[in-house]
C-alpha positions as CSV (number, residue, x, y, z in Angstrom):
1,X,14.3,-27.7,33.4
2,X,11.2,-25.8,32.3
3,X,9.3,-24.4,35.1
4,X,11.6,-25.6,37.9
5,X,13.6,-23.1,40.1
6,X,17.2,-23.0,38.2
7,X,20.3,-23.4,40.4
8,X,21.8,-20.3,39.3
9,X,23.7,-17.9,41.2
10,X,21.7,-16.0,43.1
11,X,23.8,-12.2,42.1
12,X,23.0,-9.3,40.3
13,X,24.5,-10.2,36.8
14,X,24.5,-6.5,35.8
15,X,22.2,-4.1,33.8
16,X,20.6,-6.4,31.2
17,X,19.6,-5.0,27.3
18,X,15.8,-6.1,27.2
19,X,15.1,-7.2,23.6
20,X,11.9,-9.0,22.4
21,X,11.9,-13.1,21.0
22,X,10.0,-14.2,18.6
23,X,8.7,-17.1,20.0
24,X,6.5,-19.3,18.9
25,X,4.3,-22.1,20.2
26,X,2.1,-25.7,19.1
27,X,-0.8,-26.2,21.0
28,X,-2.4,-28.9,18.9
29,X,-1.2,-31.7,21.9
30,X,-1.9,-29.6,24.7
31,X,-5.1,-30.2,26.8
32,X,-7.6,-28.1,28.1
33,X,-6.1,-29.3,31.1
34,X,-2.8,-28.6,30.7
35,X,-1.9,-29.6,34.8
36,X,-3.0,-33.1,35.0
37,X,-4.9,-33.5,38.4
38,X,-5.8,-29.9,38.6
39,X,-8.8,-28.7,36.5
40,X,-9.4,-25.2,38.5
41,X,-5.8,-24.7,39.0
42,X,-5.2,-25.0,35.0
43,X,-8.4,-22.9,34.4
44,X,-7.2,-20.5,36.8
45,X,-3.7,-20.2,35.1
46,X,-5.7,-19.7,31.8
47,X,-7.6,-16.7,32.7
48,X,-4.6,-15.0,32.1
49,X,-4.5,-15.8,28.4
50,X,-7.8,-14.0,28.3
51,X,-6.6,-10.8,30.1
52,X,-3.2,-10.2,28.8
53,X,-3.7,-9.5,24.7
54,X,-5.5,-6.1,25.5
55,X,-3.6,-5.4,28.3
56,X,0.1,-5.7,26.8
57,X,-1.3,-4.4,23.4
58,X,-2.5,-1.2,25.8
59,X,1.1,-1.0,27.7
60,X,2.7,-0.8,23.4
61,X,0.4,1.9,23.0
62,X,0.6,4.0,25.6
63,X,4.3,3.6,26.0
64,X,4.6,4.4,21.9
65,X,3.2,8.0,23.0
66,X,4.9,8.8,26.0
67,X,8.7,7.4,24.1
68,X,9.1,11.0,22.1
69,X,8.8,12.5,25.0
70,X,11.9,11.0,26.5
71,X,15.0,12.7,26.2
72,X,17.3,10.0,28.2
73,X,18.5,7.6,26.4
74,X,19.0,5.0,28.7
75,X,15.4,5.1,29.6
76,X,14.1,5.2,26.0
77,X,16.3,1.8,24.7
78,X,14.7,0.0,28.3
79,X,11.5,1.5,26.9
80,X,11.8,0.3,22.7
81,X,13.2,-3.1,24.7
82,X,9.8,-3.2,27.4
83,X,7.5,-2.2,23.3
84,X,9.0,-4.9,21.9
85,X,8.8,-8.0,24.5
86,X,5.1,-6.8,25.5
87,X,3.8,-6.7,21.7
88,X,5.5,-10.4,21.3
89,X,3.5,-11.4,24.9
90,X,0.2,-10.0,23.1
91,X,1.2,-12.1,20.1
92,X,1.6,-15.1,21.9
93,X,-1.4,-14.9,24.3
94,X,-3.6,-14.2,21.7
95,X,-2.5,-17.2,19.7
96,X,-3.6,-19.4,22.5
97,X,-7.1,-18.2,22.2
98,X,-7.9,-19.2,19.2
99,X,-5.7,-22.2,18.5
100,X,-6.4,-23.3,22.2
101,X,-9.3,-22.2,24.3
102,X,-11.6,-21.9,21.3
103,X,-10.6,-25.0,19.8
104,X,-11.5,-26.7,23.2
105,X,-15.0,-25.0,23.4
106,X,-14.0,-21.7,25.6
107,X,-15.5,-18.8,23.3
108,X,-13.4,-16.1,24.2
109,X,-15.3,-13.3,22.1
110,X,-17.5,-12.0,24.7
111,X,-14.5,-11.7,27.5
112,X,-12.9,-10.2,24.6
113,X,-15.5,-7.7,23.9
114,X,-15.0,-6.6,27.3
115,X,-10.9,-5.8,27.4
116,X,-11.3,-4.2,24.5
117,X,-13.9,-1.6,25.7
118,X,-11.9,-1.0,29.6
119,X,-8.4,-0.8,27.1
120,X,-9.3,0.8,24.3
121,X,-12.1,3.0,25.3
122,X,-12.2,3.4,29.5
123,X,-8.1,3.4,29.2
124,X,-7.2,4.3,25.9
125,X,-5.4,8.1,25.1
126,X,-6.9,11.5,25.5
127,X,-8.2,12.5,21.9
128,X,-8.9,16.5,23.1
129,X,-8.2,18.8,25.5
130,X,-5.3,20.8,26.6
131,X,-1.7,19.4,26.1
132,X,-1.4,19.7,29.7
133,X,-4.4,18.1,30.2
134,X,-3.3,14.9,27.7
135,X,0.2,15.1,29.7
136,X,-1.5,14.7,33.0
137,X,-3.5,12.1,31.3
138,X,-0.6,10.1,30.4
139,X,0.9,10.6,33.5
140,X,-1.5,8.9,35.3
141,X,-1.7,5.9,32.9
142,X,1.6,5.0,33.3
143,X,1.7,5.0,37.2
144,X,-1.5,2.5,36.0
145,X,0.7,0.1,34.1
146,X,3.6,0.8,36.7
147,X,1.4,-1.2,39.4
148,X,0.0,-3.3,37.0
149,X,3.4,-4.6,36.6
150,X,4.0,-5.1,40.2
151,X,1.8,-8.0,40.2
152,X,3.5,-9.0,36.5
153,X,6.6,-9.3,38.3
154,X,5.0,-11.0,41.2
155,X,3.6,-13.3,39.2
156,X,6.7,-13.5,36.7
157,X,8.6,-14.7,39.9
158,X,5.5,-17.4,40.6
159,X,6.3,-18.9,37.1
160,X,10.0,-19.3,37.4
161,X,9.7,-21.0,41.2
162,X,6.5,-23.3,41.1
163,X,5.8,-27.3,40.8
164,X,4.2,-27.6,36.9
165,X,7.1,-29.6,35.7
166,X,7.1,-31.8,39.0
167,X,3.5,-32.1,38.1
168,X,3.8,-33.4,34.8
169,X,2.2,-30.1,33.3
170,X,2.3,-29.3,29.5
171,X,5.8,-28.6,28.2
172,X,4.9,-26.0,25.7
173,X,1.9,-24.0,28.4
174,X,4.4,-24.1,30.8
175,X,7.2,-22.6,28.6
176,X,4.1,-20.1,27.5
177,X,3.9,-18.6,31.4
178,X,7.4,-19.2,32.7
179,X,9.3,-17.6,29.2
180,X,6.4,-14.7,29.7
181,X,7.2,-14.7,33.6
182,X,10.7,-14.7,32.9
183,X,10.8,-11.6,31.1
184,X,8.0,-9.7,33.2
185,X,11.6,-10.4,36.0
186,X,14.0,-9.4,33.0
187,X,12.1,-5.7,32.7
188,X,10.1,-5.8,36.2
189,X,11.6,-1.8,36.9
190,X,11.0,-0.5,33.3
191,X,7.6,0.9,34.2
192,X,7.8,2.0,37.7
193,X,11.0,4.1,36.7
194,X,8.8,5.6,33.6
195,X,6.4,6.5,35.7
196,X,8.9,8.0,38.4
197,X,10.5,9.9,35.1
198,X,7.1,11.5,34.2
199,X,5.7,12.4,37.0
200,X,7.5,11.2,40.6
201,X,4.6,11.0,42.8
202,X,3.4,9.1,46.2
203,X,0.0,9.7,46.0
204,X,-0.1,8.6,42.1
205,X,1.6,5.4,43.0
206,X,-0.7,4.9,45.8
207,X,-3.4,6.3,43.8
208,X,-2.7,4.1,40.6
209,X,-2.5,1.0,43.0
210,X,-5.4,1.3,44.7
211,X,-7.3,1.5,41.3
212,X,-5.8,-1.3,39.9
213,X,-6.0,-4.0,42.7
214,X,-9.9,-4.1,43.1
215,X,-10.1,-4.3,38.9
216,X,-7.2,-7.1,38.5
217,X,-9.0,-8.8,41.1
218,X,-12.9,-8.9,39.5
219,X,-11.2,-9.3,36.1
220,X,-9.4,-12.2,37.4
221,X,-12.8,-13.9,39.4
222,X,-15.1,-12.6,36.2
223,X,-12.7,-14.8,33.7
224,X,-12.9,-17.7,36.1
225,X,-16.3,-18.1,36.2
226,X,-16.0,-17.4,32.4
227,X,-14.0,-20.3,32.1
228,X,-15.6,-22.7,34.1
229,X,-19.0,-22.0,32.7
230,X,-17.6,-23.3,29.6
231,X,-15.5,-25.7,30.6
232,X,-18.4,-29.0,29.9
233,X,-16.1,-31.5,31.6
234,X,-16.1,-30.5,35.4
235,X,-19.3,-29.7,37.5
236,X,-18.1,-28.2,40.5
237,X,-19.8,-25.8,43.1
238,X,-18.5,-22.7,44.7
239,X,-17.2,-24.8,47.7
240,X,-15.7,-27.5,45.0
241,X,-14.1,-24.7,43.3
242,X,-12.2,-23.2,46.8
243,X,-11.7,-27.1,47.7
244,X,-9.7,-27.5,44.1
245,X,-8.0,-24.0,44.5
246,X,-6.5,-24.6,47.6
247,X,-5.5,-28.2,46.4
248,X,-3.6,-26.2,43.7
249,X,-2.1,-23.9,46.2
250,X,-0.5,-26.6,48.6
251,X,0.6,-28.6,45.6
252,X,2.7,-25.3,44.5
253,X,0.6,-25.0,40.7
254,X,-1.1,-22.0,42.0
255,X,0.2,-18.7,43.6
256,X,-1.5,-18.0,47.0
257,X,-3.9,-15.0,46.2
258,X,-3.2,-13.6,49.8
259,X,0.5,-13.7,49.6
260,X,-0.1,-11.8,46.6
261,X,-2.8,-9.1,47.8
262,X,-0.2,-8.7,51.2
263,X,3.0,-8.2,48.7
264,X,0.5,-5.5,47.4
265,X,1.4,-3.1,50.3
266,X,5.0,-3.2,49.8
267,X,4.9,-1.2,46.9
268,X,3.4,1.7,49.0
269,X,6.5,1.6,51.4
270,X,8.6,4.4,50.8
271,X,12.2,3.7,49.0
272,X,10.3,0.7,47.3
273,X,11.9,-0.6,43.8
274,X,10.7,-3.4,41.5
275,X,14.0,-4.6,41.4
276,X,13.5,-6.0,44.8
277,X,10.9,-8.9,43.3
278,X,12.6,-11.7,42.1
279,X,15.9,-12.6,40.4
280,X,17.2,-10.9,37.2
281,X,20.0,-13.8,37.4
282,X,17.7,-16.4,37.2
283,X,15.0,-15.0,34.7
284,X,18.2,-14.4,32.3
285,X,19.1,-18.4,33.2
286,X,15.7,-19.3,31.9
287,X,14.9,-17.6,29.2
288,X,18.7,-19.1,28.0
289,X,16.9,-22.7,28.3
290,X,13.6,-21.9,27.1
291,X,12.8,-24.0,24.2
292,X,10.5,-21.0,22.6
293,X,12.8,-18.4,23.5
294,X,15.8,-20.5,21.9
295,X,14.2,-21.6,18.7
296,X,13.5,-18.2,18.0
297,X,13.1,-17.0,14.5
């Protein structure tokens, strides 16, 4: 069942080949919403629609100028398979603002405005200097996206094992985020073992991570607040808003934002691997159920 925890078996069903689906979605019937009961947890979830088009659309990029450089094979198809899922997640995310949160009077232009300049411009490719220098550059995006993509997976994991459908949550928003979740599972190592290819470092992990944490985390408050400002229907103050996050968190609709910031410091433990987050068995169940993911073109 969408969104529920699938009683699959639990083993490693083997290397998987990562492919995109063209999925598509109708959000005509879905409210703003979409968790009945749970206004700041479904505004909360929907921040995410404003952060990920830049962000995946970013990942394409970059990845489509480090791919010549890769001489292993095995690592380039994961990598043509990670281009192609991310570019159908930009798709698909992007879709929802327009035909979803500007339709129900969230303008996402402004938010917008800002991705594009920290993905495009702060983030985006080295246009001079050296070719070591653009090399280095590159490097040090990828360990970037490599710990971006620890909390992907983290949250990939959240989408697969929460309560949405229990709560009587939107069928298609909740195939949106657990189809998307499912696959941030299906290709969780990709990035972390394109970094390690590039440029095997400890301090760049650590480095990468401890950029990225404080940034996910304002991004993530700023588009709340963003949200919320424009959401006309609730009035709530800073203490209402905690009061109805932590609602969401009992009630298993929201991920517990310390659980997530602690998971943060196993990726600096020596040894680490993505593989260790969540199940490759059960993302591959899913995304065999997913209505999108099966009806697509």
């Amino acid at each position: 069942m969408i969104g529920q925890p699938l009683d699959v078996d639990s083993s490693d069903p083997g290397p998987v080949e990562l492919h995109a689906r063209n999925v598509t979605f109708d959000w005509t019937e879905t409210p703003l919403h979409w968790i009945p009961g749970h206004p700041v947890a479904s505004n909360f979830i929907s921040v995410l629609n404003l952060m990920l088009p830049e962000g995946e659309r970013w990942f394409v990029q970059t990845y489509n100028e480090a791919l010549p450089l890769v001489a292993d094979d095995e690592l380039a198809a994961s990598m043509r398979g990670f281009i192609g899922q991310e570019a159908m997640h930009a798709e698909a995310h992007d879709h929802v603002l327009w035909e979803f949160l500007d339709i129900h009077g969230i303008d996402p232009r402004p938010y917008q405005r800002q991705m594009e300049w920290i993905f495009r411009k702060v983030l985006g490719p080295m246009d001079s200097g050296t070719p070591v220098a653009r090399r280095k550059h590159l490097i040090e995006r990828l360990w970037l996206i490599a710990a971006l993509e620890h909390y992907t997976a983290i949250l990939g994991d959240f989408a697969l094992n929460n309560t949405w459908v229990e709560t009587g949550a939107d069928p298609a928003m909740t195939d949106l985020f657990t189809w998307h979740g499912a696959e941030e599972v299906e290709h969780r190592a990709v990035a972390h073992d394109v970094a390690v290819h590039f440029g095997d470092s400890y301090l760049r992990r650590g480095r990468a991570m401890l950029v990225v944490l404080p940034i996910l985390l304002v991004l993530i408050h700023r588009g709340f607040g963003f949200i919320m400002k424009q959401d006309c229907t609730v009035h709530y103050n800073f203490f209402q808003r905690q009061y109805h996050y932590y609602r969401g968190v009992r009630a298993g609709v929201l991920p517990k934002m310390r659980k997530i910031v602690w998971a943060t410091f196993s990726y600096f433990r020596p040894g680490f691997h993505p593989n260790e987050i969540g199940s490759t068995a059960q993302a591959v169940a899913y995304l065999a159920a997913s209505p999108a993911a099966r009806n697509a073109r």
